[in-house]
N, C-alpha and C positions, 0 to 999 in steps of 0.2 A: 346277407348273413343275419340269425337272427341275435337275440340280447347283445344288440350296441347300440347307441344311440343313432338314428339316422339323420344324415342331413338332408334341406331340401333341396332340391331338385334348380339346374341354374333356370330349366328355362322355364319353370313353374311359375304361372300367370295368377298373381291376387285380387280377388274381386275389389276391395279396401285396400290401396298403395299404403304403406309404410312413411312418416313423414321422416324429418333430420330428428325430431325433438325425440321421436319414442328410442333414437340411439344413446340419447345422452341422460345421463340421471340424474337424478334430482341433488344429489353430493357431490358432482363433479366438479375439479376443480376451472374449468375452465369456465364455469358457470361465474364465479367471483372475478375472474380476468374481464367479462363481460360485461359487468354491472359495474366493477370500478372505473372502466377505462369509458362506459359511457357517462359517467357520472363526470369526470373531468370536462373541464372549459378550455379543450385543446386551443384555442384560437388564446387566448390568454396566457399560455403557457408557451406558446412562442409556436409552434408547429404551422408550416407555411399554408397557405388558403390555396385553393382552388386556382386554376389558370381563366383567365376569360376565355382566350383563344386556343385554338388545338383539340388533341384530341382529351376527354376527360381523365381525370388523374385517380388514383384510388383514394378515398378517405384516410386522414390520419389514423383513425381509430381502426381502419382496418389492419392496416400494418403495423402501429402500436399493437395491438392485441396478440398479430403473429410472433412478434418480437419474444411477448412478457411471455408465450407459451413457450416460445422458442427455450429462452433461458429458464426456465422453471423444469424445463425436460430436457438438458443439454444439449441442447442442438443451437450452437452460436453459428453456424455457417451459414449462409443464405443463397448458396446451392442445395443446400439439402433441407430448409427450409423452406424452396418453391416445391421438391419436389414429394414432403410431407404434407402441403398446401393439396394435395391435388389425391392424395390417396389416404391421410391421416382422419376419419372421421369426425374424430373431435375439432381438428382445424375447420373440415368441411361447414361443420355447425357454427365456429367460431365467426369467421369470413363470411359467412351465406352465400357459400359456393365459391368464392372468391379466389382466383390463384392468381397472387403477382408474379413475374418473372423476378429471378434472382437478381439481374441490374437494377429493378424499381426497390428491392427491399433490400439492396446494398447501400445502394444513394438515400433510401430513406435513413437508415444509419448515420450515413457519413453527413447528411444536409440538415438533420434537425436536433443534431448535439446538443447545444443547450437547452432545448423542449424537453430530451427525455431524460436527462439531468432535473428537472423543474419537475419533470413526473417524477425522478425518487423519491426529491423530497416533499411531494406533496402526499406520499406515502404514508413518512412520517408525522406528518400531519393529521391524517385521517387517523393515524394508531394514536396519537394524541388524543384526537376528540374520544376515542376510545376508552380513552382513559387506562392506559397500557404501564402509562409513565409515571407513576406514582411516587416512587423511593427517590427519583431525586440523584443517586449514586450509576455511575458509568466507569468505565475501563478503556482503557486507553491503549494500543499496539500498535507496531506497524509491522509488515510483513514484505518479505522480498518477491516479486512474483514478474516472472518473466517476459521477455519481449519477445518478439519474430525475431528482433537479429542476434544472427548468433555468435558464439567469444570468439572466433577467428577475423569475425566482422568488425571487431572493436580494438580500437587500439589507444593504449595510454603509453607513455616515453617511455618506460621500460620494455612495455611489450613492441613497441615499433623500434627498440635500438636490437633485442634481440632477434626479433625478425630479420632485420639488414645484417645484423655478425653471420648466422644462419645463410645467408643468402650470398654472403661475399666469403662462405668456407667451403661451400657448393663451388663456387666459380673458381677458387683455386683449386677444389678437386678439378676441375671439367680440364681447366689450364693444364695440369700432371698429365693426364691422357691426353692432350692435344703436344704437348711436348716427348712425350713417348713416342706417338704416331709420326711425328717429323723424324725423329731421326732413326725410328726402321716401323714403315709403313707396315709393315707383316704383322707386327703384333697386332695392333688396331683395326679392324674390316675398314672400309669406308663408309659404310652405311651408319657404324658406332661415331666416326668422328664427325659427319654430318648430323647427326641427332646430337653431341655433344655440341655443337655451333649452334647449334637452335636452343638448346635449353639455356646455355649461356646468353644468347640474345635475352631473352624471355626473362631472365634472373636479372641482367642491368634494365630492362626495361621497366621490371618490379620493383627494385631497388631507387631509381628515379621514380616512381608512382610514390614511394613511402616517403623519399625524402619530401615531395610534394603534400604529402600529409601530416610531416611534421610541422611544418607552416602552418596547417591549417588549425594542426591539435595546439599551436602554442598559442595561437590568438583564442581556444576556446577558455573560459575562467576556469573548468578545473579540471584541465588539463587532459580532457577526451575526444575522442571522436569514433563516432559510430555509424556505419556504411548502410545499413540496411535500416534502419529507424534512428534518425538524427539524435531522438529527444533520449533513447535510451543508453543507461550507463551500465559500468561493470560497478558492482556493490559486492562488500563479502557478505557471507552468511555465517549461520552460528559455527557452523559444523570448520573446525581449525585447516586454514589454508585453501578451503571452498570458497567459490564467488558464483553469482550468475548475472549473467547481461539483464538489464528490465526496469522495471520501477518498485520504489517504495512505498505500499497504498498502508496510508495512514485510516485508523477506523474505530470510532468511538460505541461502544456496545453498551445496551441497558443490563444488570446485571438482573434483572428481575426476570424477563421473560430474552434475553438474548435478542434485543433486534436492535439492530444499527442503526443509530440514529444521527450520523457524520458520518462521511470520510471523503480522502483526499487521494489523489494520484500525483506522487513529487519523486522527481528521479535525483535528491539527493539521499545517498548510501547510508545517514545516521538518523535519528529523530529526534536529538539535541535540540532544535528548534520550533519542534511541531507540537508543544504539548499547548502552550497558549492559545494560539491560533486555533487547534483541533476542539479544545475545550470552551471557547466561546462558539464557535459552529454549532456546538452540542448543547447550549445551551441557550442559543436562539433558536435550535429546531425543536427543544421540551417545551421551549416556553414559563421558564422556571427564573424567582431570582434569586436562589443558592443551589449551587453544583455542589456534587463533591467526585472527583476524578482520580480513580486510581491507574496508576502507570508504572513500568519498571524501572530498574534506573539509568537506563538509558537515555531517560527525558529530561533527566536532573539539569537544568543548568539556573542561576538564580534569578536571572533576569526574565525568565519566562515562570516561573513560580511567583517574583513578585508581581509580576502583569497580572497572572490569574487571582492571586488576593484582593487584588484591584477591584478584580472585573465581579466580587463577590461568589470565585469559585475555590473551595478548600479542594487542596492539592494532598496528597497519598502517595509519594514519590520516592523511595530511597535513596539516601544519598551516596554515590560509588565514595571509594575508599582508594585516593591517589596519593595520599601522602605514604613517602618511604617509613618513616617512625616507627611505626607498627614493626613493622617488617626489621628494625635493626635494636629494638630491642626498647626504643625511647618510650616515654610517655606519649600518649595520644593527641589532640585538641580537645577530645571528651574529658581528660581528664582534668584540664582547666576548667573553673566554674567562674562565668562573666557575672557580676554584679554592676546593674544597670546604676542603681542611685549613686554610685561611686565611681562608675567607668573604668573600672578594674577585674584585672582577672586575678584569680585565686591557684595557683598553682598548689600540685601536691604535697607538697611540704608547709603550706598554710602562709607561703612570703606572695604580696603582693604585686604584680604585674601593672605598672601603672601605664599611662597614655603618654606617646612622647612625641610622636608627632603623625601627620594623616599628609597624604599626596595623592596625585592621580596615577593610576595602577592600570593602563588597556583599557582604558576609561572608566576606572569602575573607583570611588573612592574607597580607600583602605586606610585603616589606622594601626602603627603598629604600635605592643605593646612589649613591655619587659621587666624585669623585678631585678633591683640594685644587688638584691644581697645571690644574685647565678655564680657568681666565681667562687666565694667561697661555701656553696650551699652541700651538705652532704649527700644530695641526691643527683648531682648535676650528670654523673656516670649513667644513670638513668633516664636523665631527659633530654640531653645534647651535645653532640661533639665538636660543638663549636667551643674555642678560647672561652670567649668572654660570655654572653646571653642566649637565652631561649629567647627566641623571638614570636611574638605572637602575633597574627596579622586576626584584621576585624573586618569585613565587609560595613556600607554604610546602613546598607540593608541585611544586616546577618539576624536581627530580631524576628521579621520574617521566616529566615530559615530554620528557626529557632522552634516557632513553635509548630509549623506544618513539621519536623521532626518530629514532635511530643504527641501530635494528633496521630502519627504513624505509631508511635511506639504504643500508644492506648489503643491502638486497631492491629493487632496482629495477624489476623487470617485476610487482612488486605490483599497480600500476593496472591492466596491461595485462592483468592475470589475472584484474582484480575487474572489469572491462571486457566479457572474453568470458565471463564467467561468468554475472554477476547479470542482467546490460543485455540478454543473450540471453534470459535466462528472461522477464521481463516483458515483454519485445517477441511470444515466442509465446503468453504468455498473455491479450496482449491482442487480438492476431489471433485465437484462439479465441470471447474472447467479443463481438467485433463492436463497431460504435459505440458501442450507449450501453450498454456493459460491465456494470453492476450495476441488476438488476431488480430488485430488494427495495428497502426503507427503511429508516433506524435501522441503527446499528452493528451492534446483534445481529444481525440479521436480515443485512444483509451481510457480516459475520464467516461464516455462514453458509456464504454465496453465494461467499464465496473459499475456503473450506474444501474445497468441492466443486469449484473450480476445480482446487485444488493437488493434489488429489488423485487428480485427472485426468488432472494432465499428469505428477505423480509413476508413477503407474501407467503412463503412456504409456513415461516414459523405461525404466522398469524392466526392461517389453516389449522394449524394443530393446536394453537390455543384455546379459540374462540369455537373451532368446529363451520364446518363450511355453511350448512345452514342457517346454524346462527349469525355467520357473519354477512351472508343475505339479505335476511332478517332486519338488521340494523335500520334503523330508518335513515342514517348517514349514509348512507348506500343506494338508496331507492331513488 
């Protein structure tokens, strides 16, 4: 037919064969997968050598490379990564013709976890020498993301008592129709009250598997146990009355250009603990000696805020708001004003709260304070319904919380920064890896499996910074 384009012909003979390169173009991105991953000193970075004996193995870097294309183009299965090996031409060019079976590029996964963990962060490294990192300023989140096993798989003492009530309300139904059928056969076929004796078997035999699991859930520390991936927990989520079975991946974002430069995989449900620890990672991977860390307040607790002042990193953190007071009409804690050269607080009525005595508090020293003249004060309706004093308690380190407060309140668009920052990234990085987000089991194993995530999507943003050629270009690259 004629005005269409025509294709050639399959069995049309070319004097001058076609090589791999004239398919791949000069901007592709798998061009920089290639130049980075040979640029690396795999053998240093832990990825296993060569065998003496047997039959020859494939190069790290060949299956590193499958990997980082793998996850840059969502494809994390490594069934359908041997068989994009073998018809994918950009892989074809990648590999040089290379196709592992899906067992050798499973095991490569699962046997060189810490190497391609060592490859993240030698990612950020390279974006370092780039000079990417300039501001100094990161964001702080953690986000709930899912395991293989799923919430039927998982059981905490509530969910394994009502399973057993469940199970033994069953068996007195089954008992009702088994005492029907006794004393007039006619109602019940026999075929019903034999399948009624089997499901009853089946229900005490379940019901002894869970009591065996309640042993098992009370010797764990906090109080779970998970059937299908040991390491993973049921956590809630924002959304009221939602949970889902998985981990907490903790992730430190540059607020400048969005690249991640930390994160962690910890299957505890809060991140009351993780702001210190997250925020010195992040600040051994800039290479910087003042951080500054904004996070929501979730992260608030004092003793990880005074850790990060420590460690020369300014904290951005809000502090939650648990005292009742507010809420019944009292004055606040704000509304007391502490005077240091005096060791006094100044309550709203301008009478002095003086120091009367300090103890140890859940280990934390506290000092409490109070003002003589509470009983007869004309505002006392106001700020307590206690008899006698408002009591005021002081941390030993409350001057700290003191002024990372004051740094907050002179930064107002802090949330709104740590908002479009961190909450972006993990939103694309969950849309990459689809529903059930993490294919592996066990921390290690999914420490992994985000590693090659972040590296993905770090490589991704890089691309669109810098421009593929130019990042080429680099002489850090060459």
């Amino acid at each position: 037919m004629k005005r269409y384009i025509e294709a050639v012909g399959r069995s049309q003979i070319t004097l001058l064969p076609q090589c791999l390169e004239d398919y791949i173009t000069e901007d592709n991105p798998v061009r920089v997968i290639d130049v980075f991953v040979d640029e690396l000193k795999l053998s240093k970075l832990g990825f296993a050598a060569a065998k003496a004996t047997g039959r020859p193995s494939y190069h790290p870097a060949t299956v590193l490379k499958l990997y980082i294309y793998g996850y840059l183009n969502r494809i994390q299965s490594s069934r359908r990564l041997e068989r994009e090996a073998q018809r994918n031409i950009e892989l074809i060019w990648l590999t040089g013709r290379l196709a592992p079976d899906f067992k050798t590029i499973a095991d490569f996964r699962k046997d060189n976890g810490a190497a391609i963990r060592a490859v993240c962060r030698e990612f950020v490294v390279l974006c370092r020498r780039l000079n990417l990192f300039s501001q100094a300023l990161v964001a702080i989140d953690g986000s709930k993301f899912k395991a293989v096993n799923n919430r039927d798989k998982n059981f905490t003492e509530r969910k394994l008592e009502a399973r057993i009530e469940q199970l033994e309300e069953s068996i007195a139904r089954y008992l009702v129709e088994l005492d029907r059928a006794d004393r007039d056969p006619s109602l019940v076929p026999e075929a019903r009250v034999e399948h009624l004796k089997e499901k009853m078997a089946r229900a005490k035999e379940y019901i002894e598997e869970l009591n065996q699991m309640g042993e098992q859930m009370r010797q764990s520390p906090d109080g779970q146990i998970s059937l299908t991936d040991p390491d993973a927990r049921s956590m809630a989520t924002s959304g009221r009355g939602t949970g889902v079975v998985g981990y907490n991946v903790q992730a430190v974002v540059d607020t400048q250009h969005h690249l991640i430069v930390a994160h962690e995989v910890t299957n505890v449900g809060h991140d009351r603990t993780q702001l210190s620890a997250m925020s010195k990672q992040a600040k051994d991977s800039l290479g910087v000696k003042q951080l500054t860390v904004i996070a929501d307040r979730g992260y608030f607790k004092g003793e990880e805020i005074v850790d990060c002042e420590k460690a020369g990193i300014a904290t951005l953190v809000p502090k939650p708001i648990t005292s009742p007071n507010r809420a019944k009409g009292f004055f606040d804690k704000k509304d007391f004003r502490y005077v240091p050269e005096q060791d006094v607080y100044v309550c709203p009525a301008g009478e002095r709260a003086i120091n009367r005595f300090t103890r140890l508090e859940h280990g934390q020293t506290v000092t409490r304070y109070w003002a003589s003249a509470c009983p007869r004060c004309p505002l006392k309706t106001r700020c307590t319904d206690n008899h006698a004093h408002r009591r005021i308690s002081r941390w030993e380190h409350e001057s700290v919380l003191e002024v990372a407060q004051q740094r907050l309140d002179r930064t107002p668009e802090a949330m709104r920064l740590r908002r479009q920052t961190v909450e972006h990234t993990f939103g694309t990085l969950k849309a990459w890896m689809g529903a059930t987000h993490f294919l592996m089991k066990t921390i290690p194993k999914v420490s992994t499996e985000m590693s090659l995530h972040v590296l993905a999507y770090n490589l991704k943003r890089m691309m669109q910074i810098l421009g593929i050629n130019a990042l080429i270009r680099r002489s850090v690259l060459r």
